[in-house]
C-alpha positions as CSV (number, residue, x, y, z in Angstrom):
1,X,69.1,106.1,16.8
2,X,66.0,106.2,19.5
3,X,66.6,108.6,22.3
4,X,65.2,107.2,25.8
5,X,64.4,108.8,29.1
6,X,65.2,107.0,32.2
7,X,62.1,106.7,35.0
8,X,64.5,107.0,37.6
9,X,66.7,109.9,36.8
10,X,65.0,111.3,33.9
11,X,67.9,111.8,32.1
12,X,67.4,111.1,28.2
13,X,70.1,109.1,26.7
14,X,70.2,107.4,22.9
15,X,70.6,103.9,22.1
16,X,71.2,102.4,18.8
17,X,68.6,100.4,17.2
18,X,70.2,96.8,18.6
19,X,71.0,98.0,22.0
20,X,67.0,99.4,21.9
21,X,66.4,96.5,20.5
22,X,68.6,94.4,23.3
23,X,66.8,97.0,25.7
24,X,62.9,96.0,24.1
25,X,63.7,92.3,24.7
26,X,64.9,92.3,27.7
27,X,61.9,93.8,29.1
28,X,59.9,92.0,27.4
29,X,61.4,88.1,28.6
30,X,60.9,89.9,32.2
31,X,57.4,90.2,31.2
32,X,57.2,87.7,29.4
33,X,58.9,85.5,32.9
34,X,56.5,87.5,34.9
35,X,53.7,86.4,33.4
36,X,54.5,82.7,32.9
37,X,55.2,83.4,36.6
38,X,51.9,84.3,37.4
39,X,50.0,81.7,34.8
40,X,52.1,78.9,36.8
41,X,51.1,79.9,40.0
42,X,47.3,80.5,39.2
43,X,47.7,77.0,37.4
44,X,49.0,75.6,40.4
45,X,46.2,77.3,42.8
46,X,43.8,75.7,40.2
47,X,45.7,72.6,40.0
48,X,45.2,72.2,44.1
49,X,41.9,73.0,44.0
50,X,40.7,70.6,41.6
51,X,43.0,68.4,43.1
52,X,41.3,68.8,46.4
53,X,37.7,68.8,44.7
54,X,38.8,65.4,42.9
55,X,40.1,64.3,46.5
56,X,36.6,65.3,48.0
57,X,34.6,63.6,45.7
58,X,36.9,60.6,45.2
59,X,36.2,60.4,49.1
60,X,33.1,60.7,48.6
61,X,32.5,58.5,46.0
62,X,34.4,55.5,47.8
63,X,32.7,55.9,50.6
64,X,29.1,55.5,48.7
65,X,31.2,52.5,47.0
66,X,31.9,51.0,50.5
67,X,28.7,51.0,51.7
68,X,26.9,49.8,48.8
69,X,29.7,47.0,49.1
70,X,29.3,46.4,52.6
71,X,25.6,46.1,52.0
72,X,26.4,43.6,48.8
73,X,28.3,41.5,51.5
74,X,26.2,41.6,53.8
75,X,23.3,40.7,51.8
76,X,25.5,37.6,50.4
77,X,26.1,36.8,54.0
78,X,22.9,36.4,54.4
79,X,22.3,34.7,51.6
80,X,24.6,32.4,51.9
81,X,23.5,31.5,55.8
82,X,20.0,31.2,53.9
83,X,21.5,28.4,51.5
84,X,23.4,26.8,54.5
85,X,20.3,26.5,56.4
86,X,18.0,25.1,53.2
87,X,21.0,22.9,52.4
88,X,21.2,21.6,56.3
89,X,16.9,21.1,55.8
90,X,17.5,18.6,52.2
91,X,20.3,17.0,54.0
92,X,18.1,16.2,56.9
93,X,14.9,16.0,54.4
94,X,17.7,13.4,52.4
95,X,18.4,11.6,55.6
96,X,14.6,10.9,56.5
97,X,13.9,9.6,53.0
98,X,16.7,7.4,52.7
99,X,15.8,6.0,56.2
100,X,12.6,5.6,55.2
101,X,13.8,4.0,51.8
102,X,15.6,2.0,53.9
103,X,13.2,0.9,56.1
104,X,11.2,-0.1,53.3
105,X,13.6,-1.6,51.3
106,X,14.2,-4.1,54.3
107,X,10.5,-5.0,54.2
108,X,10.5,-5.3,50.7
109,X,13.6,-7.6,51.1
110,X,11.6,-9.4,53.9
111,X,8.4,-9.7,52.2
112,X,10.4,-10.9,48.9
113,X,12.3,-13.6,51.1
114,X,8.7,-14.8,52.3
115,X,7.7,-15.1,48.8
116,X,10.7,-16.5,47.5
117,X,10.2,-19.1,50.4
118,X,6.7,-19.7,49.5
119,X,7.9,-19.8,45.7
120,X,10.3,-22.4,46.5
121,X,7.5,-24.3,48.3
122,X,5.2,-24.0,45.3
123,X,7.6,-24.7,43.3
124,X,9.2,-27.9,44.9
125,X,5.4,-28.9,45.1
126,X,4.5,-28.4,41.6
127,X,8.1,-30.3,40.7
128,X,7.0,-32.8,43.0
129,X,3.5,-32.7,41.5
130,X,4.8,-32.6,37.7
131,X,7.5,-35.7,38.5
132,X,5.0,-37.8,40.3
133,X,3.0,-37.0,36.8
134,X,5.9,-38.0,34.4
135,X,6.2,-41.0,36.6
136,X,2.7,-42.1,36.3
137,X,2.4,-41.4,32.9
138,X,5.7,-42.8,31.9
139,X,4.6,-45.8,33.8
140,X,0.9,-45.7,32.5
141,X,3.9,-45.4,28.6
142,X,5.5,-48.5,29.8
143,X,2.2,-50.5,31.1
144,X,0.7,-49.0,28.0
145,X,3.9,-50.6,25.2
146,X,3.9,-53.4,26.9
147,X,-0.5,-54.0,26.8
148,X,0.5,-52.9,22.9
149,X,3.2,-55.4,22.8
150,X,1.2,-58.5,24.4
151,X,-1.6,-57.5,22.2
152,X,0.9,-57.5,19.0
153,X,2.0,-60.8,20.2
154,X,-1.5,-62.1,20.2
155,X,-2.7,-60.9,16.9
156,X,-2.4,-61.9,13.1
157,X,-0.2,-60.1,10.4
158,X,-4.1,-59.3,9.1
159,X,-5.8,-58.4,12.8
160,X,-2.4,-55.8,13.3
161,X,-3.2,-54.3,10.2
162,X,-7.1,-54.6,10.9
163,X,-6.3,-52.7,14.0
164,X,-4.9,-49.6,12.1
165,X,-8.0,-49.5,9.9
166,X,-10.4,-49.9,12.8
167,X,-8.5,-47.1,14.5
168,X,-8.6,-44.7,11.6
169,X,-12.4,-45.2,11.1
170,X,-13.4,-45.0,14.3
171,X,-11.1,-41.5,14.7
172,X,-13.5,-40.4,11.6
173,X,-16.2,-41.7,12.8
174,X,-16.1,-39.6,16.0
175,X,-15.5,-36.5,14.1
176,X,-17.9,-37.2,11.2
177,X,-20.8,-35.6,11.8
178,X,-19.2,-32.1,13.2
179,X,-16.3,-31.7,10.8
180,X,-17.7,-34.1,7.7
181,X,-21.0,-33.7,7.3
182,X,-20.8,-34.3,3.7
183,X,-18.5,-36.9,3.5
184,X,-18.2,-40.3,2.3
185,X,-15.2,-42.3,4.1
186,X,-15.9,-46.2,3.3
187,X,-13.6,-49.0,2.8
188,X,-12.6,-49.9,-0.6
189,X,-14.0,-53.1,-1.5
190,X,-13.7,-52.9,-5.6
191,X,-10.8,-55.1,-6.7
192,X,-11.8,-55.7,-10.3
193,X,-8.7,-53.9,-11.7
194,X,-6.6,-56.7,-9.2
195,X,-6.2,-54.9,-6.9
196,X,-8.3,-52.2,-4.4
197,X,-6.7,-49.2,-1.5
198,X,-7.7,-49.6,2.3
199,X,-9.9,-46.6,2.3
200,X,-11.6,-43.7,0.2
201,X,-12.4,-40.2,1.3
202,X,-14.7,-37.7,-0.7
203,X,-16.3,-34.5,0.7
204,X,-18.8,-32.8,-1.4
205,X,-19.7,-29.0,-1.7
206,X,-23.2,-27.7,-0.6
207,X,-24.5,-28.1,-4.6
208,X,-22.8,-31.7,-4.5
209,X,-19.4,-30.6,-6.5
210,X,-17.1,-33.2,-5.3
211,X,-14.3,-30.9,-3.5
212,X,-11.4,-33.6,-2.7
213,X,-11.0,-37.5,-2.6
214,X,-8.4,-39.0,-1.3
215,X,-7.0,-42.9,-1.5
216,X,-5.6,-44.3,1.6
217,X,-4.2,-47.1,2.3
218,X,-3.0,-48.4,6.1
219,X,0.1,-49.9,7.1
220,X,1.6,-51.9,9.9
221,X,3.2,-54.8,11.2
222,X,4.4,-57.1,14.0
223,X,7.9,-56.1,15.6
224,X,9.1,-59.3,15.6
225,X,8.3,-60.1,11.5
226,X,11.0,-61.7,10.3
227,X,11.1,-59.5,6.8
228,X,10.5,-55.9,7.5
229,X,9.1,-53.7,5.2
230,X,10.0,-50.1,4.4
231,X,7.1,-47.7,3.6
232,X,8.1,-46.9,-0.1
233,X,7.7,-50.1,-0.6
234,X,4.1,-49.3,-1.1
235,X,4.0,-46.4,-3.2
236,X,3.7,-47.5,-6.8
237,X,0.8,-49.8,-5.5
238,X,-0.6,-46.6,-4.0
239,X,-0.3,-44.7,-7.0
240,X,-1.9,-47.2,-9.0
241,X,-5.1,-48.0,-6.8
242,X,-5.6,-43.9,-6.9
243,X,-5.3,-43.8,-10.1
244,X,-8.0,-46.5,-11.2
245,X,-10.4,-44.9,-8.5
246,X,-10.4,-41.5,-9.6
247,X,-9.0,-40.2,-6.5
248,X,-7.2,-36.6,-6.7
249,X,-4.6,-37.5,-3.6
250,X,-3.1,-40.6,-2.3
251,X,-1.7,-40.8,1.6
252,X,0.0,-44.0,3.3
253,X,-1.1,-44.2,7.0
254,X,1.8,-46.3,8.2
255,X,3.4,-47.4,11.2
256,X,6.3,-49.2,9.0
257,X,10.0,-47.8,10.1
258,X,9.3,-46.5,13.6
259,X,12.9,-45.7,14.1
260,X,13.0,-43.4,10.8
261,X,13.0,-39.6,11.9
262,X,11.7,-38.7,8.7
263,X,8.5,-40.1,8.6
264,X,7.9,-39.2,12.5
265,X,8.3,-35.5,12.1
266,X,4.9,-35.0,11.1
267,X,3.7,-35.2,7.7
268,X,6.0,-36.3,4.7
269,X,5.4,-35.1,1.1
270,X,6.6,-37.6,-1.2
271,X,5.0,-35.7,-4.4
272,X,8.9,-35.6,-5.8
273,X,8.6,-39.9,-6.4
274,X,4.6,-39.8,-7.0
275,X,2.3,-36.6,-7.7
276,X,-0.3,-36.0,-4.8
277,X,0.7,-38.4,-2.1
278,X,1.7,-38.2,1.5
279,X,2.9,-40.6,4.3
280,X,1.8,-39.7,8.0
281,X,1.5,-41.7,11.5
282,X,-1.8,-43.0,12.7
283,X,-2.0,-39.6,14.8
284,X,-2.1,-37.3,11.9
285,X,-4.7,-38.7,10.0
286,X,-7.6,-36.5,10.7
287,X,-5.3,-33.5,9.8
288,X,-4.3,-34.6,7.1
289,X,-7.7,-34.7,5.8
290,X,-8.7,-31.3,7.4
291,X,-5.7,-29.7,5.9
292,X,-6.3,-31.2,2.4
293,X,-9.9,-30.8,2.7
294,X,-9.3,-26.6,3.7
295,X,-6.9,-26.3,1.0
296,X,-9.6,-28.1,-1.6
297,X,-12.5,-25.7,-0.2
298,X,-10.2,-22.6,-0.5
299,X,-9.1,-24.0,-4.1
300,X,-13.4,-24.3,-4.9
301,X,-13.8,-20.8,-3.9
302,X,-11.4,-19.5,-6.3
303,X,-12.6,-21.7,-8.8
304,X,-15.9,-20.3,-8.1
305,X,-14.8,-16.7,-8.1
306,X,-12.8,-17.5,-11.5
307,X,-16.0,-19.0,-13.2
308,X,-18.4,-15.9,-12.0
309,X,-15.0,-14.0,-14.0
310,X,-15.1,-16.0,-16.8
311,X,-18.7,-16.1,-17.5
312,X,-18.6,-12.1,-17.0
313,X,-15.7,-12.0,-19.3
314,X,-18.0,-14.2,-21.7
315,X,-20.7,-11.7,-21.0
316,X,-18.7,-8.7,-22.7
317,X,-17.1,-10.6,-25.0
318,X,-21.0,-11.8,-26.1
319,X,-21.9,-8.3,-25.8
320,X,-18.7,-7.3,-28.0
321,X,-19.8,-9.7,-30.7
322,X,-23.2,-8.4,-30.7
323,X,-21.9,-5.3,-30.9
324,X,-19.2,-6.4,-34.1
325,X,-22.5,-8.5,-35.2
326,X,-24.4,-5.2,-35.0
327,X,-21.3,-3.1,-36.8
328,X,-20.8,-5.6,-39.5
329,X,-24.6,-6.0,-40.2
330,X,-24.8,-2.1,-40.4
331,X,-21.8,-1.9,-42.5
332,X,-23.5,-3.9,-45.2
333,X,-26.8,-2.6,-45.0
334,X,-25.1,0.6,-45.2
335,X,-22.5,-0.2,-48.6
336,X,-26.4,-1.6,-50.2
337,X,-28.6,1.3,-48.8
338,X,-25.4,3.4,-50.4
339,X,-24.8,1.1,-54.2
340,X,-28.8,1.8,-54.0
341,X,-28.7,5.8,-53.5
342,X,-25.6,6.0,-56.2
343,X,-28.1,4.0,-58.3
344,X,-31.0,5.8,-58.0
345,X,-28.8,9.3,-58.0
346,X,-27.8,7.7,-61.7
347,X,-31.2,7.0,-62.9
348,X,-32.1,10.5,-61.7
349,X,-29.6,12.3,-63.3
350,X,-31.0,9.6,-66.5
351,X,-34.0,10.9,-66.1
352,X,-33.2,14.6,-65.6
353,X,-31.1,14.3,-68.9
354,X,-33.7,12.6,-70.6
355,X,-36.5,15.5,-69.4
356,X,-33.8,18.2,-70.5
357,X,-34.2,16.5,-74.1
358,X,-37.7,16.3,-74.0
359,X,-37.7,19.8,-72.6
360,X,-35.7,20.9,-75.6
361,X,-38.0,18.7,-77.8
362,X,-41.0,20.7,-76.3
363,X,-39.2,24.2,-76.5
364,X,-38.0,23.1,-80.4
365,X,-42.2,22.3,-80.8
366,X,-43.2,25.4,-79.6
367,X,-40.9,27.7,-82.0
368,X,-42.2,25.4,-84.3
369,X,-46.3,26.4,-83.2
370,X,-45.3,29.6,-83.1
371,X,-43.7,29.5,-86.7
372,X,-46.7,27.8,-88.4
373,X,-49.4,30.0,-85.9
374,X,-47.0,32.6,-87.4
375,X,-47.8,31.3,-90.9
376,X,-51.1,30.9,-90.0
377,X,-52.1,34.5,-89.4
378,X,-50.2,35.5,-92.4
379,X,-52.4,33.1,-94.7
380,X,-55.8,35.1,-96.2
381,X,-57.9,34.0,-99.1
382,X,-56.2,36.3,-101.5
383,X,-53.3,34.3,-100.3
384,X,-54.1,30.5,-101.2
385,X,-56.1,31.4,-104.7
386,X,-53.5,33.8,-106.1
387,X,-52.1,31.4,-108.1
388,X,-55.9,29.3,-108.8
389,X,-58.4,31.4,-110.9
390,X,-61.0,29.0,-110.4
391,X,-60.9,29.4,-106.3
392,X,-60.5,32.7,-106.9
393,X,-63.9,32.8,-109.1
394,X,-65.6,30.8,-106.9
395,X,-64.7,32.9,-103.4
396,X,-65.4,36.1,-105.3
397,X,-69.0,34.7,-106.3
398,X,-69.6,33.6,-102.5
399,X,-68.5,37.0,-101.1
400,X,-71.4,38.3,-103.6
401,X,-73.7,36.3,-102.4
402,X,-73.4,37.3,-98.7
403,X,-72.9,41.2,-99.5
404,X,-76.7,40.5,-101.6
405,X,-77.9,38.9,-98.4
C-alpha cells in the first residue's frame, strides 16, 4: 500500500499498488501529451521558419535564375538578329555573285557562239579545202591508172616487167648511199645452173663480214594477159635460184593478184611453204630490206657478243687445262720425287744396318785388341822361355852381359 498526500487538500489517503500505479501513469501520459504537445508546436514554429527561409531563398534564388535567363535570351536575341543580318549580307553577297556569274556566263555563251561560228567557218573551209584535195588527187588516181593503163597497153610482157626492176633499182639507188653504204644490189646475170633471180642484195659489216643477202626476184604483168599468173607460182623457182646463189633470204616483189587482200596488207611471210622468203608490193621493198637488214645487224651483234663469250669461256677453260696440265704434271713429279725418297729412305736404312754391323764388327775388334793388348802386357821373358831352356840360357847370358856393362 503507498500512502499519498493530496496538493490540494493535503489530506493523505493510501492507494494500492495498481491504483498508484493507474495514478503514476496517468500523470505521466499527461506529461508525456504535454510534452509531445510542446515538441509539435516548437516543430511547427521550426517547421514555418525554415519553411519561410526556404521560401526566401527559393525567391531569391529564382529571381537570380530569371535574370541570368532573361540575360541568356536576350543575348540569343541578339545573336540571332546578328545571324539574320550576316545571313541577309551572303544572300545579297550570293545574289551579286550569281549575277555576276551570270553575266559572265552569257559572255562566255557569246564568245563560245562566236567561236563556234568561226569553227564552223574553219571548218567548212578546211572540208572544203580537204574535198577539193580528195578531188584533185582522186582525179590526179584516175588521170594517173589510166597514164598506167595506156602505158601497160603500150609495153611488152618483158618492158612491164623491166618496169618493176627499173623501179626497184632506182628506189635503191636513191637511198644507196645514206642507208647502204656498204651494199652491193646488182642484177643477177649468172644463169649457168639454167636458170638466174632478178636481183641480189648483200650488205657487209664495217670488217667486211657479209651481214645479210637476199634473192629477189620481180613480178608483174599486163591486165589484159590472157593467162594470169598467181604469185606462188613462183616460189619453188625462187627457192631454187637462192639456193644456188648462196643467198640467206629470198623475197618476191610482185604485182601478180592485185585483187588478193593477202598479199596487199603489207608484207607476207611464206616461210611455212619455203624457209626465208617473203612476198611484198613494189612499195615495201626498201623496208623489207631495212627490216631484214636491222634484224641481220642486231643478229651480228649478238654473234659478236657470243664470240667475245666463247673465246673468254675458251680462255678459262685454257687456263683450267693449264691448270689440270700443271696438277697432273705435279702429281707425277711428285709420286717419282716420292718412289725416289722411299728409295733412298731404303738404302739409308741399308746402309744404317750395314754401319750397325760394321759398328758391331769394330766394337767385336776392339774387345778383341783389348784381349790380346791384355795378353800382351801379361807376356814377360820368363813367360815365353819357361818351357825352352835354351832361350832361357841364352836371355840369362844377355842380361849378364848388360849388368857387366
Amino acid at each position: 500500500m503507498s500512502e499519498i498526500i493530496c496538493p490540494h487538500c493535503h489530506k493523505a489517503f493510501t492507494v494500492d499498488e495498481s491504483g498508484y500505479a493507474a495514478i503514476v501513469q496517468q500523470i505521466r501520459n499527461r506529461e508525456f501529451e504535454q510534452e509531445i504537445h510542446n515538441r509539435l508546436e516548437a516543430l511547427e514554429e521550426k517547421k514555418k521558419s525554415e519553411i519561410d527561409l526556404v521560401r526566401t531563398q527559393t525567391a531569391s534564388t529564382y529571381k537570380d535564375d530569371l535574370s541570368k535567363k532573361e540575360m541568356e535570351i536576350n543575348n540569343l536575341r541578339a545573336s540571332l538578329e546578328m545571324k539574320d543580318k550576316e545571313r541577309i549580307i551572303a544572300v545579297q553577297e550570293a545574289l551579286r555573285e550569281a549575277e555576276k556569274d551570270a553575266s559572265e556566263k552569257e559572255a562566255l555563251v557569246r564568245d563560245l557562239k562566236s567561236q563556234l561560228e568561226n569553227k564552223d567557218t574553219k571548218h567548212a573551209l578546211e572540208l572544203k579545202n580537204i574535198t577539193e584535195g580528195y578531188e584533185t588527187k582522186f582525179k590526179y588516181q584516175e588521170e594517173e591508172v589510166e597514164r598506167l593503163k595506156n602505158f601497160k597497153l603500150s609495153q611488152s610482157t618483158k618492158a612491164i616487167g623491166e618496169s618493176l626492176e627499173i623501179y626497184c633499182h632506182n628506189e635503191f639507188d636513191r637511198l644507196r648511199s645514206v642507208a647502204f653504204p656498204r651494199s652491193y644490189f646488182e642484177k643477177d646475170n649468172d644463169a649457168s645452173s639454167g636458170s638466174k633471180g632478178d636481183f641480189i642484195f648483200r650488205d657487209y659489216s664495217e670488217d667486211g663480214t657479209e651481214l645479210i643477202s637476199i634473192m629477189f626476184e620481180m613480178k608483174n604483168e599486163a591486165d589484159d594477159t590472157a593467162v594470169k599468173h598467181k604469185n606462188e607460182d613462183f616460189f619453188k623457182k625462187l627457192d631454187k635460184d637462192r639456193n644456188e646463189k648462196g643467198c640467206e633470204y629470198a623475197v618476191l616483189v610482185t604485182m601478180l593478184e592485185a585483187d588478193n587482200p593477202l598479199y596487199n596488207d603489207g608484207i607476207v611471210d611464206v616461210s611455212h611453204r619455203y624457209p626465208k622468203m617473203y612476198v611484198i608490193r613494189p612499195q615495201f621493198f626498201i623496208p623489207v630490206i631495212s627490216f631484214l637488214r636491222n634484224a641481220a645487224l642486231n643478229s651480228y651483234s649478238y654473234k659478236k657478243e657470243l664470240a667475245i663469250i666463247k673465246a673468254q669461256n675458251y680462255d678459262i677453260s685454257h687456263f683450267e687445262d693449264n691448270l689440270n696440265d700443271f696438277k697432273r704434271d705435279f702429281d707425277r713429279n711428285y709420286r717419282l720425287a716420292s718412289d725416289k725418297f722411299l728409295t733412298a729412305v731404303e738404302q739409308i736404312d741399308d746402309t744404317i744396318r750395314k754401319l750397325e754391323a760394321i759398328k758391331k764388327n769394330l766394337l767385336g775388334s776392339e774387345n778383341n785388341l783389348r784381349l790380346a793388348n791384355e795378353k800382351a802386357d801379361k807376356l814377360t821373358v820368363k813367360k815365353l822361355t819357361k818351357d825352352n831352356p835354351t832361350m832361357t840360357a841364352m836371355f840369362e847370358q844377355l842380361s849378364e852381359e848388360k849388368s857387366q856393362k
